[in-house]
C-alpha positions as CSV (number, residue, x, y, z in Angstrom):
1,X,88.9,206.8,248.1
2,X,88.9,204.4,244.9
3,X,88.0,205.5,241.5
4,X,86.6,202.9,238.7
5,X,86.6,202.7,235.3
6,X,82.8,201.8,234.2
7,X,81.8,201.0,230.7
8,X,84.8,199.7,229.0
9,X,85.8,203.7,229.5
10,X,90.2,204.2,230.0
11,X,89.2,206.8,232.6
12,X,87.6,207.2,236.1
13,X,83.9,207.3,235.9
14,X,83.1,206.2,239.5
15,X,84.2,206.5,243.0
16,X,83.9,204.8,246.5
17,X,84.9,205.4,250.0
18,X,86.7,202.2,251.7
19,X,85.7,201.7,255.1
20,X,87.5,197.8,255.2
21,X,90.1,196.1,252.8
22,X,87.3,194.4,251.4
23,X,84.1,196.8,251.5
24,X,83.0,200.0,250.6
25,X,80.5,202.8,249.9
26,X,79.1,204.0,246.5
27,X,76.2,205.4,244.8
28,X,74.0,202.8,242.8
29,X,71.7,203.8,240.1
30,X,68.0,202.7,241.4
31,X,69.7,201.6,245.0
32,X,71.1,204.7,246.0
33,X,73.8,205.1,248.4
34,X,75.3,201.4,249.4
35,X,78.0,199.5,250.9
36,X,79.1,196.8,248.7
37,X,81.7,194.1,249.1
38,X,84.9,194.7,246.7
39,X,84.1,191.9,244.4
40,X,86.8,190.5,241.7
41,X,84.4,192.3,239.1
42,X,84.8,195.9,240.8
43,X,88.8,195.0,242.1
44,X,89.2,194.9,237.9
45,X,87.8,198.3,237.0
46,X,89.9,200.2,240.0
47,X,92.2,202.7,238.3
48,X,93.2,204.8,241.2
49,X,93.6,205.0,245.4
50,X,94.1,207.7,247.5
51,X,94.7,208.0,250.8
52,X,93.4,211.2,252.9
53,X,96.5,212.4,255.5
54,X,95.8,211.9,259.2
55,X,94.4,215.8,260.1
């Protein structure tokens, strides 16, 4: 999971699921639910990664 900072915001606003090193999957106003390459514009706005534990 990834979470963004959107908006010039300091905290999280967004999140995404990775399902590559360079892709992943987010809601998009007016697009709905995409996957999306991780450009240089979203790397930028990442504040946070977590990492679910093999269950």
């Amino acid at each position: 999971m990834v979470l963004f900072r959107l908006g010039g915001m300091s905290e999280a606003r967004h999140c995404g699921i990775m399902v590559s090193a360079t892709r992943f999957i987010h809601a998009q106003e007016h697009l709905g639910v995409v996957e999306a390459n991780l450009t240089e514009g979203w790397a930028r706005r990442v504040s946070g990664r977590f990492e679910f534990p093999n269950i």
